[in-house]
Backbone bond lengths (Angstrom), bond angles and torsions (degrees), N, CA, C in turn:
res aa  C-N    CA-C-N  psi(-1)  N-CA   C-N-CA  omega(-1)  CA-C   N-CA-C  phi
1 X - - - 1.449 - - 1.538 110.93 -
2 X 1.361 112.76 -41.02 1.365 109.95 175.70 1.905 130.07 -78.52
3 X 1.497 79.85 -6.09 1.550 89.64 161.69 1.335 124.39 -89.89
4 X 1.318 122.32 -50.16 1.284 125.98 137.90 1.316 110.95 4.23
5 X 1.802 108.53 -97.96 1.315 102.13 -173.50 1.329 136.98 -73.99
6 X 0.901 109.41 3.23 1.712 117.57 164.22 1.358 104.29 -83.11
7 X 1.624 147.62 -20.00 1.213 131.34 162.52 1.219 118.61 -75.66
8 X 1.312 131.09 -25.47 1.537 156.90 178.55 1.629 81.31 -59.93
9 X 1.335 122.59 -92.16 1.354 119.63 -179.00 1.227 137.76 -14.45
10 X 1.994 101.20 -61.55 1.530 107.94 174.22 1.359 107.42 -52.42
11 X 1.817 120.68 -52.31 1.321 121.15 -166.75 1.512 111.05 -48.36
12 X 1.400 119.14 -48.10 1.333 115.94 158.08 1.387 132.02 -19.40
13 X 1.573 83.84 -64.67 1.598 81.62 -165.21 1.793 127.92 -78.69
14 X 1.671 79.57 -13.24 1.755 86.74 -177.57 2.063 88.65 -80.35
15 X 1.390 132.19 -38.72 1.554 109.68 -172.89 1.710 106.08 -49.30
16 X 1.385 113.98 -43.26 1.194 118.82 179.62 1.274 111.41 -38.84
17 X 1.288 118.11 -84.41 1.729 155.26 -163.31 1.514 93.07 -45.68
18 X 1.186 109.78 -83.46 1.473 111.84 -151.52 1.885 112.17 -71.90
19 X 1.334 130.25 2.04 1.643 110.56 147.96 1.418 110.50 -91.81
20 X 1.123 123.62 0.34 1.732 127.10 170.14 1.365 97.87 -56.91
21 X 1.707 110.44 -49.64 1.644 100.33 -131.68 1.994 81.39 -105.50
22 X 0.807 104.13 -24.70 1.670 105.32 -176.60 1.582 114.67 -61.25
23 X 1.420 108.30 -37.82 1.352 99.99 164.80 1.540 121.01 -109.31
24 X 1.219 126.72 171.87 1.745 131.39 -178.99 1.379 108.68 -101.26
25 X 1.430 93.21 153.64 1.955 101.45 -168.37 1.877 85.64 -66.82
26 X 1.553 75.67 145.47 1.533 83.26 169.79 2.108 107.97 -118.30
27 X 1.230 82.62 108.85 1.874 86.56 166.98 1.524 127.59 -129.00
28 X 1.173 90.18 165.76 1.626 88.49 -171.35 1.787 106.70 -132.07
29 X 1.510 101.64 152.61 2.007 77.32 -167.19 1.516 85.58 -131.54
30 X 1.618 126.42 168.10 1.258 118.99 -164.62 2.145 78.16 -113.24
31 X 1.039 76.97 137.40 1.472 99.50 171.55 1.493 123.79 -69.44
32 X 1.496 108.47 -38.54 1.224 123.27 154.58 1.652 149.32 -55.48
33 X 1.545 108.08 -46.04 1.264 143.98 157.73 1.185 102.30 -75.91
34 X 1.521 135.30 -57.66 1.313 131.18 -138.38 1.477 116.20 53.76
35 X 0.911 130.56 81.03 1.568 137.10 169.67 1.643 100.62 -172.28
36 X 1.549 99.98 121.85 1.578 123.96 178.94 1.501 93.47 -83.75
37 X 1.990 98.86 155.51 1.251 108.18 -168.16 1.797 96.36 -142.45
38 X 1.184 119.70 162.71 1.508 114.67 -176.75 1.958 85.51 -84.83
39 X 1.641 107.04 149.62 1.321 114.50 167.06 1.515 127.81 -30.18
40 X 1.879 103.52 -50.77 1.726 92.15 179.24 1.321 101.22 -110.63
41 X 1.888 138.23 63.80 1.159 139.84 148.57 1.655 91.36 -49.01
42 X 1.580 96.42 157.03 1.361 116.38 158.15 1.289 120.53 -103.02
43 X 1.424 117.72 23.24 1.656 124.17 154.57 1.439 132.76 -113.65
44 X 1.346 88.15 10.55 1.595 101.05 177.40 2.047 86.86 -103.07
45 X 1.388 86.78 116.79 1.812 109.48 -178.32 1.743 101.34 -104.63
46 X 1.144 113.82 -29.75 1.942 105.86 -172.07 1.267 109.72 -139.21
47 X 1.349 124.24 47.16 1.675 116.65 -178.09 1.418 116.62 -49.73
48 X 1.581 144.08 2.24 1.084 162.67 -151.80 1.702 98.86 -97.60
49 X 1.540 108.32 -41.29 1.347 114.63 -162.01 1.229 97.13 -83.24
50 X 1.693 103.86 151.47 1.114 115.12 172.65 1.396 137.32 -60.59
51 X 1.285 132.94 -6.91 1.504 148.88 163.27 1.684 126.77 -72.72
52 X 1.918 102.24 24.26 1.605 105.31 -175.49 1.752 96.75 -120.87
53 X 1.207 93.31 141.68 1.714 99.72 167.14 1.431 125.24 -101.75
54 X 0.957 139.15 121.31 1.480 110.97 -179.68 1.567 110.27 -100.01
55 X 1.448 116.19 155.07 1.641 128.92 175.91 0.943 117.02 -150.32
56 X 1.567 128.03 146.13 1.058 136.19 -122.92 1.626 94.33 -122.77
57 X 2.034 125.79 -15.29 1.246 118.71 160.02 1.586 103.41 -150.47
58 X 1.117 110.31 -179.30 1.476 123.75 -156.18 1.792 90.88 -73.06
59 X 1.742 122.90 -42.39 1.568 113.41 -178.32 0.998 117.80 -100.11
60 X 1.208 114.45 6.63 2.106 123.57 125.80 1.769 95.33 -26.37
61 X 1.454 92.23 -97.78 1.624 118.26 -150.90 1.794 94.77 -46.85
62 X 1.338 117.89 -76.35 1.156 113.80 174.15 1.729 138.65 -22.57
63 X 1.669 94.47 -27.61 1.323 96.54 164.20 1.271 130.26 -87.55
64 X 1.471 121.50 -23.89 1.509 128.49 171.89 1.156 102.87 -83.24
65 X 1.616 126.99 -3.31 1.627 94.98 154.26 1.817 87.42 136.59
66 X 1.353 118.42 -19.13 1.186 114.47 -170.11 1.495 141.95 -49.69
67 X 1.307 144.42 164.76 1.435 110.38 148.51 1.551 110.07 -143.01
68 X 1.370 107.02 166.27 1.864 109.83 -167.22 1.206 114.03 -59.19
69 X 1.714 130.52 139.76 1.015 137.13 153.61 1.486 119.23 -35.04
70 X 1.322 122.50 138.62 1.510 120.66 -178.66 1.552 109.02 -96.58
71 X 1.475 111.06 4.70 1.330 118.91 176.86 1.484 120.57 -89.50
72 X 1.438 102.09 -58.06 1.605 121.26 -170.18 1.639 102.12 -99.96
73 X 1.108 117.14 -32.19 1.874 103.14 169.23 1.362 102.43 66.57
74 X 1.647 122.75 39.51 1.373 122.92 159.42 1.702 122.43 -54.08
């Protein structure tokens, strides 16, 4: 039984784990503001325009100068 549930677990944890790690954070930072946002914030209104950066992790953005959205908390 206790093997059982310790595979139940792992299985867990790998559904969890592994689309985390398979894909890359996706952010986008306003060039203007300077403050990175996760892809589907609901304050990013025109990602089309030319004033968005995208980065691929949070000490990406942080290093060109960025800082976190107070909305989405990427």
């Amino acid at each position: 039984m206790r093997r059982i549930l310790s595979l139940i677990l792992a299985a867990v944890i790998l559904t969890i784990a592994i689309p985390t790690l398979a894909y890359p954070i996706e952010l986008m930072g306003n060039d203007e503001s300077k403050i990175y946002h996760r892809i589907d914030c609901r304050t990013i209104k025109y990602p089309e325009r030319n004033h968005w950066t995208r980065f691929t992790s949070t000490e990406q953005a942080i290093s060109a100068g960025y800082r976190a959205c107070k909305i989405c908390h990427p």
